[in-house]
Phi, psi and omega in degrees: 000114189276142192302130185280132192301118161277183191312312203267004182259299194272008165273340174268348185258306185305006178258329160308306177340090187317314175271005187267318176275350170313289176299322168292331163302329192254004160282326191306295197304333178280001185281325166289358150283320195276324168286315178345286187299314166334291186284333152275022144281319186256336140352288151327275181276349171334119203276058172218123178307311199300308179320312204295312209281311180305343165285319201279318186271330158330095201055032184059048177092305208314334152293310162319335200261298178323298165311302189311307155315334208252319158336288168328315166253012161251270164318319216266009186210027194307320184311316176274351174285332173322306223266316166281343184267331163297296186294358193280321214280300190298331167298345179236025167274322173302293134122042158301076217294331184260031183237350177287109206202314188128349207297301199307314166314293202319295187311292192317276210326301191290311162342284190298335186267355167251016139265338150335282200116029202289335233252288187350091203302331180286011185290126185210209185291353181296306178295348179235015178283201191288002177323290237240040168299306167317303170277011179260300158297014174254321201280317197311306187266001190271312193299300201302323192290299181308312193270001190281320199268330185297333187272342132339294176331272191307317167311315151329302203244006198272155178265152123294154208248333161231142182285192183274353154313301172283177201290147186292324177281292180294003173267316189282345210242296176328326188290342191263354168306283198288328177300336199286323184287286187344300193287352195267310185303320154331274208291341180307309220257018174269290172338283183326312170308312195261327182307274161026255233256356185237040195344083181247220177226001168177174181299328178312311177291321170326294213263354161286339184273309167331293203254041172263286194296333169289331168269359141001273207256029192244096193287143162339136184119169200324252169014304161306305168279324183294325198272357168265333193272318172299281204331314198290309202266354176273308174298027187221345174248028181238032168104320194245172199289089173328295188288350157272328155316318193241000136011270175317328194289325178307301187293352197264306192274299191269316143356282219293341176292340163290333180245022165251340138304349206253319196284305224276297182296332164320305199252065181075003202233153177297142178262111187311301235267121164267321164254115167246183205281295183298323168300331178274349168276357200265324201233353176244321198253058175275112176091358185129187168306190186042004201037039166315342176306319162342271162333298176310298213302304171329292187303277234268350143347307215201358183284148172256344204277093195265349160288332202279296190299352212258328172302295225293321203282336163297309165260053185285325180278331197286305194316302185321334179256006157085047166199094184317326183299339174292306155318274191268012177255008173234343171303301006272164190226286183322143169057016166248122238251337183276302203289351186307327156326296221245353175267005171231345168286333222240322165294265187341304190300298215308313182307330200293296195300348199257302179312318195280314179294281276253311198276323188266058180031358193302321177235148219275123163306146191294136170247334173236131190295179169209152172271140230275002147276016183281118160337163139303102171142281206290355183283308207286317175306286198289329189291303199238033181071354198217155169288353178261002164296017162274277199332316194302316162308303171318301195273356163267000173273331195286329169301287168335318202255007176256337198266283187294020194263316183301323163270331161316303203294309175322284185348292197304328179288307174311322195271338192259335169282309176313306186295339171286286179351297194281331165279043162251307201281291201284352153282319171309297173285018173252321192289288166358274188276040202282289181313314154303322202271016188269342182280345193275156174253116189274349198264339169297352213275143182251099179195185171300319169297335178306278188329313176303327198282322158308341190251315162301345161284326170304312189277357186235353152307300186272351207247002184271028162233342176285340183236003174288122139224175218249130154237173191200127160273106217284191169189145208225161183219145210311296183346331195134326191285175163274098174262003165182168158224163178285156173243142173247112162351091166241176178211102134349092183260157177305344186238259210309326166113219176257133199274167187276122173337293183303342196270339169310316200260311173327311204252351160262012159287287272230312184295329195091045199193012135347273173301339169298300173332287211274018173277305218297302191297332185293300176296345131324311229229352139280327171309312216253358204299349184300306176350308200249353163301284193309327201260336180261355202095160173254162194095357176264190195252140172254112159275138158210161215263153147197142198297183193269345178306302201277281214304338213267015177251143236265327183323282211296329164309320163311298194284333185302312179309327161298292190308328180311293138001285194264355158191112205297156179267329196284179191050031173226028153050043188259139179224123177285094168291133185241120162267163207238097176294294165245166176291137183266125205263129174271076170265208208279319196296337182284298180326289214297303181310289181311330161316338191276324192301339172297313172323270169317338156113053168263155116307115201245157189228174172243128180250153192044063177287132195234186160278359199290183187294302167346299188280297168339327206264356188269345205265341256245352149237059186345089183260333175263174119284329159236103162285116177267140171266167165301122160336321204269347162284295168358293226259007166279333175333298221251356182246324184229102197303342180287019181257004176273308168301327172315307209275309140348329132328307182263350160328301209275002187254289169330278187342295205307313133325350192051036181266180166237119225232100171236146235213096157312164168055016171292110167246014182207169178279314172317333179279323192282012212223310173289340181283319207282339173270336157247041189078016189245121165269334164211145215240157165202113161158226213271354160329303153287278166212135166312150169293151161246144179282161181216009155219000000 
């Protein structure tokens, strides 16, 4: 018996969906057009008189002409910026790499202008606004799909056509001529067909007469408007422009009501008509289609989601003139399976509520026209004359926004449950590849890990005195005593929790703030130093790590040399572990510095000590004190006996030398009973105790 999906199983498979990431890639991709064209909308129309007259008289209209232009090739040609950015995303979700050639834009172009009706003599900027958004998504993807596989085709089974003789470029630009006629000829002879046979003048009129003849038979009244306010906002969420779509259904059904009202007041008489064009811009589409002004107010409100809020305040502004598209074409609320709900709920409440106050007289019928970028309060003042077209506006934004908060709050979960995913796979694949990766830039990879890894290096930037803390591991010497603890580097991130160590010091190596990194800890581990005294005993010893890149720089000598200054190391048992990111080179300048750190009264140790040359080549101007062995011998002990004889090498090489041998990763009493028969006397590890936080 198969399990029933839960939500979030079917918002991830509706997401997966090749047309569902399409249209969204290629809205995505339209958003600098669309604020463009926003803001030169609201140029235009901004709903301040003094504004209107000073734009219309200014340099003689020129500026007003200047919006209008820049209006025009953004909103006024929206289908068609549609229609290539939808074919570039499938091509390059397909990542078919030898058909990304431009062959695929081309087909959709020519695709949309013969179901357009480009043949047409009146065909103009009219035929490519957002009107024809619906057949810009048919063309993008349907054209791109067709020539993706015709192009497959000829490439398989196809001749060349020119030998290897001609430019190279132009034989590959050339190879896109037959999918392209091939996919042009399709829609001709799809086009051709519906002119036929439903006798219009294109696919385009085909699909305006369509949702024209649905309210055909939806008598005037309540009804009528609730099945337009639905039908316009279901098309806004599959991507195309609803309120432009349906246009005609406007000019036809609603329109007409403002100036039979305006005639009824003329002539002494009350005015009837409830739905106009301004009830629906004033009180049902507030803030855009969905009555998104809601949706904003919720995110910025109640979002936990700081990209989300970081969205809302950017299109804050456009929203106040009720133009929405930076919102839903960038959360996205198209083709998103949480917001399909509270985007067709949230119009429908507004409308009801809006109808019902209209009709039972609590606020005055609209009498005056407005323009459908008029803010919220004065959109509602001016429509009907009255403060309760405000109010009336107020109390359907507080409903939307009680409506849409419980699905934000999904988002934020939806978002937050994604983002643990995508860090669980990029600590797998860091944990994996750890040793390779040591030559590598994780912030350089051009993959998704790439990506990941700038914003967690960004976030371990700004975030590195608000999220640094300290643990500490005791070390035990067989008797019993406590003799120091390591202190270990965690960084706390606000989502993901405390990061895995090694990826931290990787990516602030990689950021360039290493050395700021181990400064920081170093001066931690003097602020705190009292902690692991009251809690391990006094007299033990504090290790703390710093790579061998950083001790061997003149920068991190220096700073010792300040803290040194202002409160001496020596007799406080302080010990520098140089861990070996890279090797650490013994010139004069390397020498001279740990002589100076020795001095000032550090203790220095070498961690993950092996037989190889590198860890030998450390001993050799006793400079240390303590050899920490490699984990991997410890943990090697009881499966390979030669690693006992290693470690018994170097035991009896310490002696000799006078070091100390502390012996990491003792988890059982058998490694610690065997390091101790072969002369390792002291431990640190979950035998004892785990690091621990101590504030």
């Amino acid at each position: 018996m198969k399990k029933p999906l839960k939500m979030m199983d079917v918002i991830r498979r509706t997401e997966s969906l090749t047309a569902v990431r399409v249209v969204r890639g290629g809205l995505v991709s339209m958003i600098p057009i669309l604020i463009i064209g926003a803001f030169a909308l609201i140029g235009q129309t901004l709903p301040l008189e003094a504004y209107q007259r000073s734009v219309k008289t200014l340099g003689g209209g020129f500026f007003l002409e200047l919006f209008d232009l820049i209006y025009s090739a953004t909103f006024g040609t929206l289908s068609l910026y549609m229609t290539f950015f939808i074919s570039r995303a499938y091509m390059k979700l397909k990542a078919d790499l030898l058909a990304v050639n431009g062959g695929a834009e081309a087909a959709s172009m020519l695709a949309f202008f013969i179901m357009a009706g480009a043949y047409l003599p009146g065909f103009g900027t009219d035929s490519m606004s957002p009107k024809s958004m619906f057949l810009a998504i048919l063309t993008g993807l349907g054209a791109s799909a067709l020539y993706s596989a015709l192009h497959r085709f000829f490439r398989n089974h196809g001749r060349h056509i020119f030998s290897s003789g001609v430019d190279r470029e132009f034989t590959r630009m050339l190879s896109t001529l037959p999918p392209i006629a091939l996919t042009a000829l399709f829609f001709a002879l799809v086009n051709g067909l519906v002119i036929r046979l439903f006798r219009v003048d294109s696919f385009r009129e085909l699909i305006a007469r369509g949702f024209n003849a649905l309210f055909a038979h939806i008598g005037a009244g309540f009804f009528q408007g609730f099945f337009f306010v639905l039908l316009s906002s279901l098309l806004w969420f599959f991507g195309i422009h609803g309120s432009d779509t349906l246009q005609g259904v406007m000019e036809r059904y609603f329109s007409p009501g403002l100036a039979e009202n305006q005639a009824l007041k003329a002539a002494g008489g009350v005015p009837e008509e409830v739905l106009t064009k301004e009830f629906f811009d004033c009180f049902v589409l507030m803030g855009g289609c969905g009555a998104t002004i809601c949706l904003l107010i919720a995110i910025l409100l109640f979002s936990r989601n700081q990209a989300r809020r970081g969205l809302g305040l950017a299109a804050a502004f456009p929203m106040l003139f009720n133009i929405n598209e930076l919102m839903v074409f960038g959360l996205p609320v198209i083709f998103n399976p949480v917001m399909l709900i509270p985007f067709l709920a949230v119009p429908l409440v507004c409308y009801s509520i809006a109808y019902f106050a209209i009709s039972a007289g609590l606020v005055p019928m609209i009498v005056h026209e407005v323009a459908w970028t008029t803010p919220i309060l004065l959109g509602g003042f001016r429509a009907t004359g009255s403060v309760r077209g405000s109010l009336l506006q107020l109390c359907n934004v507080a409903a939307g926004t009680l409506i849409y908060l419980p699905f934000v709050r999904v988002l934020d979960r939806q978002s937050e449950e994604s983002v643990h995913r995508n860090y669980a796979a990029f600590l797998d694949y860091f944990k994996e590849n750890e040793q390779s990766l040591t030559g590598i830039r994780l912030i350089d990879l051009h993959n998704v890990y790439g990506d990941f890894a700038k914003n967690l290096c960004a976030d371990l930037r700004h975030g590195l005195e608000s999220g640094f803390q300290l643990a500490y591991q005791p070390q035990y010497h067989y008797d019993g005593r406590c003799l120091g603890v390591e202190v270990l580097l965690r960084w706390r991130h606000p989502v993901h929790g405390v990061l895995y160590p090694p990826l931290v010091v990787k990516l602030a190596e990689e950021g360039g703030f290493l050395a700021e990194l181990e400064e920081t800890l170093v001066l931690r581990v003097l602020a705190e130093r009292a902690a692991p005294i009251e809690r391990f005993g006094a007299g033990i010893k504090i290790s703390f790590n710093v790579t061998g890149a950083t001790v061997s720089t003149p920068r991190f000598l220096q700073f010792l040399r300040q803290q040194n200054a202002k409160t001496p190391f020596r007799g406080k048992n302080l010990c520098l572990e140089v861990t070996e990111q890279t090797a650490l080179s013994f010139n004069e300048e390397t020498l001279a510095a740990l002589l100076s750190m020795r001095d000032m009264g550090l203790l220095l140790a070498i961690d993950d000590f092996s037989m190889g040359q590198t860890s030998l080549h450390y001993l050799k101007d006793s400079m240390f004190d303590i050899i920490k062995l490699d984990g991997s011998l410890v943990r090697g002990l009881a499966a390979h006996p030669n690693y006992r004889e290693i470690v018994a090498s170097i035991t009896r090489l310490a002696d000799s030398l006078n070091l100390t041998v502390l012996a990491e990763y003792v988890e059982t009493e058998a490694q610690r009973e065997t390091l101790h028969h072969i002369g390792c006397d002291c431990y640190q590890g979950y035998l004892y105790s785990p690091a621990v936080f101590l504030r």
